[in-house]
ZADRENZA-983441 format. One record per residue (C-alpha): residue in one letter; x, y, z. Coordinates in steps of 0.5 Angstrom, whole numbers, padded with zeros to 4 digits. Example, Ala and Ser with C-alpha at 12.3 -4.5 7.8 and 13.67 -1.06 7.14 Angstrom:
<rest = A; px = 0025; py = -0009; pz = 0016>
<rest = S; px = 0027; py = -0002; pz = 0014>
This chain:
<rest = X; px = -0026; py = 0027; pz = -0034>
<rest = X; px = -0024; py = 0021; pz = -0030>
<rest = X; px = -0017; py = 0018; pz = -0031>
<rest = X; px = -0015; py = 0012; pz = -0035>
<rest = X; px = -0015; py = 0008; pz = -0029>
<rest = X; px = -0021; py = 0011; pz = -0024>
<rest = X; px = -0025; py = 0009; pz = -0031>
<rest = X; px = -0023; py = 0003; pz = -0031>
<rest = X; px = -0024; py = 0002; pz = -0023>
<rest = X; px = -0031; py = 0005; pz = -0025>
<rest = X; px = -0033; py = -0001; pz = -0030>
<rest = X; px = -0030; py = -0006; pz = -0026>
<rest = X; px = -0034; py = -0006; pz = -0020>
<rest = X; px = -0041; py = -0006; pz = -0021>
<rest = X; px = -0043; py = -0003; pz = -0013>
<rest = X; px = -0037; py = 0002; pz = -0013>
<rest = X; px = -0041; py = 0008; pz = -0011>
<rest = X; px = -0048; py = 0005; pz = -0009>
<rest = X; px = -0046; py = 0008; pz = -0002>
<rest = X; px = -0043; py = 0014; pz = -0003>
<rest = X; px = -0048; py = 0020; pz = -0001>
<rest = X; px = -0050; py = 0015; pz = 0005>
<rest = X; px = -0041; py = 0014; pz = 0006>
<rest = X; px = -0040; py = 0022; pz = 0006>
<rest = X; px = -0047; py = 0024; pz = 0011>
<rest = X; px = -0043; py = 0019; pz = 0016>
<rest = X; px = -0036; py = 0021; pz = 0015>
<rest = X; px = -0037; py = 0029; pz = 0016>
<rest = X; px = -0041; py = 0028; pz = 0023>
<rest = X; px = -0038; py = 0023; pz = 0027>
<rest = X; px = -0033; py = 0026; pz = 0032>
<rest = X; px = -0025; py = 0023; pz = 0032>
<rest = X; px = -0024; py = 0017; pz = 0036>
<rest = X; px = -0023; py = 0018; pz = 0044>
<rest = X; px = -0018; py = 0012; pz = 0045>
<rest = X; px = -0013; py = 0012; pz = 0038>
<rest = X; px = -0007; py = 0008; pz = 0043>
<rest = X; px = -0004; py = 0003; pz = 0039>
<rest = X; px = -0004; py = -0005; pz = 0039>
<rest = X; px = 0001; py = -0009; pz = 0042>
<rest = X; px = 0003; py = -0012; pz = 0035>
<rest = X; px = 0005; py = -0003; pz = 0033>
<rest = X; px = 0011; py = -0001; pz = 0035>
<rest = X; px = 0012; py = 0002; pz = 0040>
<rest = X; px = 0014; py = 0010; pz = 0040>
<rest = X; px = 0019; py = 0011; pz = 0044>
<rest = X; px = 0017; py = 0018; pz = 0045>
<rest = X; px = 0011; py = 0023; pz = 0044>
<rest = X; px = 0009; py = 0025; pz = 0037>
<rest = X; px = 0005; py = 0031; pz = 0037>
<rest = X; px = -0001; py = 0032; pz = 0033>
<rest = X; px = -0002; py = 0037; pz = 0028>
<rest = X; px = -0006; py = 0042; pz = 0031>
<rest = X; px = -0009; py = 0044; pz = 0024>
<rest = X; px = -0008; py = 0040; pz = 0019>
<rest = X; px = -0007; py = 0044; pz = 0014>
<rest = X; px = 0000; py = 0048; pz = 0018>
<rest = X; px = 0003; py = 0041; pz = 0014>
<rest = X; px = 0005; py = 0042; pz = 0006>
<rest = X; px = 0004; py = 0035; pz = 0005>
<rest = X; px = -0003; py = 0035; pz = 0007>
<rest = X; px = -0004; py = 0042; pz = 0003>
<rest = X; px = -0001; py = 0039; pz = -0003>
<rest = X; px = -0006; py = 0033; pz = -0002>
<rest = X; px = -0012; py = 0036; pz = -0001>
<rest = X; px = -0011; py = 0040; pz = -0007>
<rest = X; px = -0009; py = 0034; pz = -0011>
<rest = X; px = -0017; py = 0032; pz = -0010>
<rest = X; px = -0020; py = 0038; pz = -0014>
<rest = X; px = -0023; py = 0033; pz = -0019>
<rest = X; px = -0029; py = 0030; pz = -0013>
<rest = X; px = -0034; py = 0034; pz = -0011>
<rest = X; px = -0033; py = 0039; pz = -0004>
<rest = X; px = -0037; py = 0035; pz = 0000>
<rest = X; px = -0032; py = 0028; pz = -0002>
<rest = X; px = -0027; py = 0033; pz = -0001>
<rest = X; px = -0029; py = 0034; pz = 0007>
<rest = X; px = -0030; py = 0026; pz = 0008>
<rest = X; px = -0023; py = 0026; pz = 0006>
<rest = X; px = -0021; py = 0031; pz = 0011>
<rest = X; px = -0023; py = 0027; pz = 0016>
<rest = X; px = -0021; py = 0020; pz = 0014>
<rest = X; px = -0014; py = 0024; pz = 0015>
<rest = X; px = -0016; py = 0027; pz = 0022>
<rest = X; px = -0019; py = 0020; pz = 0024>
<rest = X; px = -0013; py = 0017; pz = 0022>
<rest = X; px = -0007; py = 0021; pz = 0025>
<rest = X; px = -0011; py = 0021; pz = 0031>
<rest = X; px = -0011; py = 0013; pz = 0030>
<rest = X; px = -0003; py = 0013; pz = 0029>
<rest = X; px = -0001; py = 0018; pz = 0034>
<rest = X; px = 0004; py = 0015; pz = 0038>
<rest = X; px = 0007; py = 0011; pz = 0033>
<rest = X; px = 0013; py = 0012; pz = 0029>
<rest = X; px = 0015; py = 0010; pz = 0023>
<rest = X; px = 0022; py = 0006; pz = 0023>
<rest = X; px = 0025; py = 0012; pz = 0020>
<rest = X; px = 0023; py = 0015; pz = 0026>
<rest = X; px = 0017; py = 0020; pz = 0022>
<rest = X; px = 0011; py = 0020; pz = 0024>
<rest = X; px = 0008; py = 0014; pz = 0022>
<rest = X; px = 0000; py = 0018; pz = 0018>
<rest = X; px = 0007; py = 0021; pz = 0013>
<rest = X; px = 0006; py = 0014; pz = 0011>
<rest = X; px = -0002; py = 0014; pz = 0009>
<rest = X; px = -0002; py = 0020; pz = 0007>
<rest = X; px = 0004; py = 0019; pz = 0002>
<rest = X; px = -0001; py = 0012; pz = -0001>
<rest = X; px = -0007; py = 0016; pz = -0001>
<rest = X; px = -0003; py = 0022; pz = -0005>
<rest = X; px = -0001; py = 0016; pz = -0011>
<rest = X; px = -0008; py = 0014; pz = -0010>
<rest = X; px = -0010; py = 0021; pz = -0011>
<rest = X; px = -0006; py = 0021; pz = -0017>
<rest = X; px = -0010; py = 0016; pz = -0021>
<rest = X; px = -0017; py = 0020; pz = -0020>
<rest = X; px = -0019; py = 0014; pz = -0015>
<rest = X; px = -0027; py = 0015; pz = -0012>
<rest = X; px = -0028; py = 0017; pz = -0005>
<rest = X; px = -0028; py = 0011; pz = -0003>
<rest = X; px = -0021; py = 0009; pz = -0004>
<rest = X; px = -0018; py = 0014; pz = -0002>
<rest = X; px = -0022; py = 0015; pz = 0004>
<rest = X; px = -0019; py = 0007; pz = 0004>
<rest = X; px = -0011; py = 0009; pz = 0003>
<rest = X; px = -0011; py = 0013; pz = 0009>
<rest = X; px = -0015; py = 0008; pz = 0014>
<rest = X; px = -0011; py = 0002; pz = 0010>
<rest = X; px = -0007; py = 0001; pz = 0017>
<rest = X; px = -0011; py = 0003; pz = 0022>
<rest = X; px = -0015; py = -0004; pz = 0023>
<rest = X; px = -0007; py = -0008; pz = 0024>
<rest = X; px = -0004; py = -0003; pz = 0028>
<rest = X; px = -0008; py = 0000; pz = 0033>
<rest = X; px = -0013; py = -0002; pz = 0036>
<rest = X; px = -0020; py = 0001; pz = 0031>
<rest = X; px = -0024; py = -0005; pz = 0029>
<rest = X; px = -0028; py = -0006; pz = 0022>
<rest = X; px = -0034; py = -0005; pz = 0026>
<rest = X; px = -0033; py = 0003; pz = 0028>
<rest = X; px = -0029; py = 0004; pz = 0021>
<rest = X; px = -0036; py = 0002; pz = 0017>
<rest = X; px = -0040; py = 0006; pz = 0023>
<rest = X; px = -0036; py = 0012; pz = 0021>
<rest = X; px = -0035; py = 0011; pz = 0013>
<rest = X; px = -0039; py = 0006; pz = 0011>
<rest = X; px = -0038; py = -0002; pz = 0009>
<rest = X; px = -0034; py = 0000; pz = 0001>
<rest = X; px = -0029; py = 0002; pz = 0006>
<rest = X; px = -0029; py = -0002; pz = 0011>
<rest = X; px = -0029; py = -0007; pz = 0007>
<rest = X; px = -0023; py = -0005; pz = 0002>
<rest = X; px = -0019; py = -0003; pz = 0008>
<rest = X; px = -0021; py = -0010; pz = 0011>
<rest = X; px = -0019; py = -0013; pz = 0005>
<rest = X; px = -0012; py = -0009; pz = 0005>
<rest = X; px = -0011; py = -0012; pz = 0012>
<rest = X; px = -0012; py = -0020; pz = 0010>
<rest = X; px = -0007; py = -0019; pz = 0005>
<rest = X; px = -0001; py = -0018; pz = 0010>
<rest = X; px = -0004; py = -0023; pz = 0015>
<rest = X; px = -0002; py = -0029; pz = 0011>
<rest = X; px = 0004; py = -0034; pz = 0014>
<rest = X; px = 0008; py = -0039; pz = 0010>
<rest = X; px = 0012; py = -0045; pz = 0011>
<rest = X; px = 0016; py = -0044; pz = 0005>
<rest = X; px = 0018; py = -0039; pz = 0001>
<rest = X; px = 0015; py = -0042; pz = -0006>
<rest = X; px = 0008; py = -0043; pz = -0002>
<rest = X; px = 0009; py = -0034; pz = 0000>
<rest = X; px = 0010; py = -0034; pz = -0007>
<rest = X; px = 0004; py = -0037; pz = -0009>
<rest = X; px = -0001; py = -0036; pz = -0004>
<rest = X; px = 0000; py = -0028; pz = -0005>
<rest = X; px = -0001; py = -0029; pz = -0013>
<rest = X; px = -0007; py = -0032; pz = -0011>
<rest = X; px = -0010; py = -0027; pz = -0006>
<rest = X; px = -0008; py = -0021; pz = -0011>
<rest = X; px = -0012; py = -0024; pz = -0016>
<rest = X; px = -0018; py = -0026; pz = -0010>
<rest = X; px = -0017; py = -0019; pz = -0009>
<rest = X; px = -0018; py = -0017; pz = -0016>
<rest = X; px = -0023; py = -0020; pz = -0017>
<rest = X; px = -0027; py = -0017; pz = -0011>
<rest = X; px = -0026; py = -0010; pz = -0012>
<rest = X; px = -0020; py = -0008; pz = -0016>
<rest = X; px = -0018; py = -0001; pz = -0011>
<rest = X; px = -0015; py = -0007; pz = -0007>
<rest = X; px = -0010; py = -0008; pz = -0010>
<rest = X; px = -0009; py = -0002; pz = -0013>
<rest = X; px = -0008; py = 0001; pz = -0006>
<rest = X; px = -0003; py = -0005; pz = -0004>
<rest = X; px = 0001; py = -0002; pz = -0011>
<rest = X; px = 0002; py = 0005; pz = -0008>
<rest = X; px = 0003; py = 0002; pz = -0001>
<rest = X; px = 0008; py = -0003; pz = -0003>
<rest = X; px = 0012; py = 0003; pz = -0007>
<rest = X; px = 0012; py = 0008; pz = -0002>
<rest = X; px = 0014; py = 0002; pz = 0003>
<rest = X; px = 0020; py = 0000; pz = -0002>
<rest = X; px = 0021; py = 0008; pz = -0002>
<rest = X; px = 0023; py = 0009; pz = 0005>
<rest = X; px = 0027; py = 0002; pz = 0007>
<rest = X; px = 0034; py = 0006; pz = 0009>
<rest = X; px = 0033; py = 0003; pz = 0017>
<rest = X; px = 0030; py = -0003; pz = 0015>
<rest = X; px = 0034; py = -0009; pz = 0016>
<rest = X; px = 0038; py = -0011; pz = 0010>
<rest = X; px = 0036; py = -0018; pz = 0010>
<rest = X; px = 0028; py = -0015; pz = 0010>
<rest = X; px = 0030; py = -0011; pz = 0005>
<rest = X; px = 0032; py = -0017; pz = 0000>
<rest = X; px = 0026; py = -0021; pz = 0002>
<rest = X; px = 0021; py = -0015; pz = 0001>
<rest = X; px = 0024; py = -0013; pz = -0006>
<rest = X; px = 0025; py = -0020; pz = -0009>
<rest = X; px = 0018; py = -0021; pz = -0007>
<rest = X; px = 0016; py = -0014; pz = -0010>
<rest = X; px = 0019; py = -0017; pz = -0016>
<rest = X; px = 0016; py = -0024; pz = -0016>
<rest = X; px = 0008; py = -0021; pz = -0015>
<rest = X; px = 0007; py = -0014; pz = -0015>
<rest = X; px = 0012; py = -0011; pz = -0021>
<rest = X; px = 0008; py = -0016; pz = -0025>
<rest = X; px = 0001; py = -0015; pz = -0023>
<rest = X; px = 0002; py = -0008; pz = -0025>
<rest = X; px = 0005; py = -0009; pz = -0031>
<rest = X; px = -0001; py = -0013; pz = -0033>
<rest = X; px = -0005; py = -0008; pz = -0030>
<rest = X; px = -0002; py = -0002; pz = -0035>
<rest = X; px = 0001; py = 0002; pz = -0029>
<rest = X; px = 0008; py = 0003; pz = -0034>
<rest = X; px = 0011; py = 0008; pz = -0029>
<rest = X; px = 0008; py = 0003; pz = -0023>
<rest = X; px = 0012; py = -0003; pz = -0027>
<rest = X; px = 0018; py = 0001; pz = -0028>
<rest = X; px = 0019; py = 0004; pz = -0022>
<rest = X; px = 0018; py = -0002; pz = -0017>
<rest = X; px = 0022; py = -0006; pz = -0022>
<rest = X; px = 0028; py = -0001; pz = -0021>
<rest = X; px = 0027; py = 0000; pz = -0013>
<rest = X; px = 0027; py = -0007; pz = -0012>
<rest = X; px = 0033; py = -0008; pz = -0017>
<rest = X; px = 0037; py = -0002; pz = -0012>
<rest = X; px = 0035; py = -0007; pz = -0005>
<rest = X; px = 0037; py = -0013; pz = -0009>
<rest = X; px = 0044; py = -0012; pz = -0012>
<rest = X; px = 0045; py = -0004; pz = -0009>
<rest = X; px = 0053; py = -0004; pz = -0011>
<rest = X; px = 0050; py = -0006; pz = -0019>
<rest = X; px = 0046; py = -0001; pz = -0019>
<rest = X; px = 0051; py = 0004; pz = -0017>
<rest = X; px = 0056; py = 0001; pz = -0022>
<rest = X; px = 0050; py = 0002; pz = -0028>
<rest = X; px = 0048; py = 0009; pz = -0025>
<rest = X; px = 0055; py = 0011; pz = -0026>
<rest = X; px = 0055; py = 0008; pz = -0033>
C-alpha cells in the first residue's frame, strides 16, 4: 500500500517506472567509481575522512535500509549501492559542521524514504550532490543507474545553479524553476523539500547572514510549495525552522511562553 505522497508521485509521472527493471540490473553490476576526488567548487577537507569499512557498522545507514522495507530486495541492493557510490563520491568532503558530508545524503534520502518514493527517487537523493560537488558527471550517473535518475539528480543540479541581480528576481525565477521542476517529475521537487529541511536543520556553523538569506528564501518559495503540495508536517517545520534563523531571540522568547 503506497503512502498518500508516492500514489500521487506514482499518477503525476506517466514514465516514472518505464526503466526500472533495466535501472536495477545496471546499478547492482557496476563496481564504484576509481576516482571519487572532489571539484574545485566542493570545499576542501581539511583532513582525511575515513570511509566506512562495511556500511552497515553505521546506525544511521541500518535504520535507513530498514526504512526501505516496502521495495522489493532487488531496489533495496540498488539502494545500497547508490549509498557506496555516493560516499565513495564525497569521500574527503566535509560538511561545515565538520561531519562527514554523505550524513547529509543520506539524512535527504531517509525523509524521501519516509514518503515511500520509488527506487528511483531515492537512489536520486543519495546522488542529488554528487554532479555539483565532485567530479561525476551526468553521463557515468546514467551509465550506472539509468537516465530517470540521472535526470532527476540533474534536475536537482540546475536548481542551485541560478545567479540573480536582485533579490526580487531570485524570488521569482525560483518560484518559476520549482513549477518547471513540477511539471517535469514532480520527485524533483520533492528532493529539493527534504534537502533544503535538513540543510535548515544543520545551519549552526553557517554564516549568520547566510542563514537570514536561506530562511527567508525558504519561507518566500519552499514553505508555500509544501503546503500547497499537502506536506502539512514539511510546511509547519520549514515555517518553524525559518522563523528560529529568522528572529532567534523571538523564538526563544515564544518558546518559553
Amino acid at each position: 500500500m503506497k503512502s498518500p505522497v508516492a500514489e500521487w508521485v506514482w499518477r503525476s509521472s506517466t514514465a516514472v517506472r518505464r526503466e526500472v527493471d533495466r535501472t536495477i540490473a545496471q546499478c547492482v553490476i557496476m563496481d564504484p567509481p576509481v576516482d571519487g576526488s572532489e571539484s574545485p567548487s566542493a570545499s576542501p577537507a581539511t583532513e582525511a575522512v575515513p570511509a566506512i569499512a562495511n556500511p552497515e557498522d553505521d546506525p544511521a545507514y541500518q535504520v535507513f535500509i530498514d526504512s526501505l522495507s516496502y521495495l522489493p530486495p532487488e531496489e533495496v541492493d540498488c539502494v545500497r549501492e547508490a549509498y557506496r557510490f555516493s560516499e565513495h563520491a564525497h569521500r574527503g568532503q566535509k560538511r561545515l559542521s565538520g561531519e562527514p558530508y554523505i550524513t547529509h545524503p543520506l539524512a535527504v534520502a531517509g525523509a524521501i524514504a519516509e514518503w515511500q518514493m520509488d527506487v528511483e527517487g531515492v537512489v536520486a537523493a543519495l546522488l542529488h550532490d554528487v554532479m555539483e560537488d565532485t567530479r561525476v558527471g551526468k553521463s557515468e550517473i546514467a551509465e550506472r543507474f539509468g537516465k530517470p535518475v540521472a535526470d532527476l539528480v540533474d534536475g536537482l543540479s540546475k536548481l542551485d545553479k541560478i545567479e540573480f541581480q536582485s533579490h526580487e528576481e531570485a524570488q521569482a525565477e525560483n518560484f518559476r524553476k520549482m513549477l518547471m521542476a513540477m511539471a517535469r517529475d514532480l520527485r524533483v521537487v520533492l528532493i529539493k523539500l527534504a534537502d533544503r529541511h535538513h540543510n535548515l536543520q544543520t545551519m549552526a556553523a553557517v554564516r549568520a547572514d547566510k542563514r537570514r538569506r536561506i530562511a527567508r528564501e525558504t519561507l518566500e518559495i519552499y514553505a508555500p510549495i509544501a503546503g500547497r503540495l499537502g506536506l502539512n508536517n514539511m510546511f509547519r517545520e520549514l515555517q518553524d525552522l525559518s522563523f528560529k534563523l529568522i528572529y532567534p531571540m523571538r523564538a526563544r522568547v515564544l518558546a518559553r511562553a
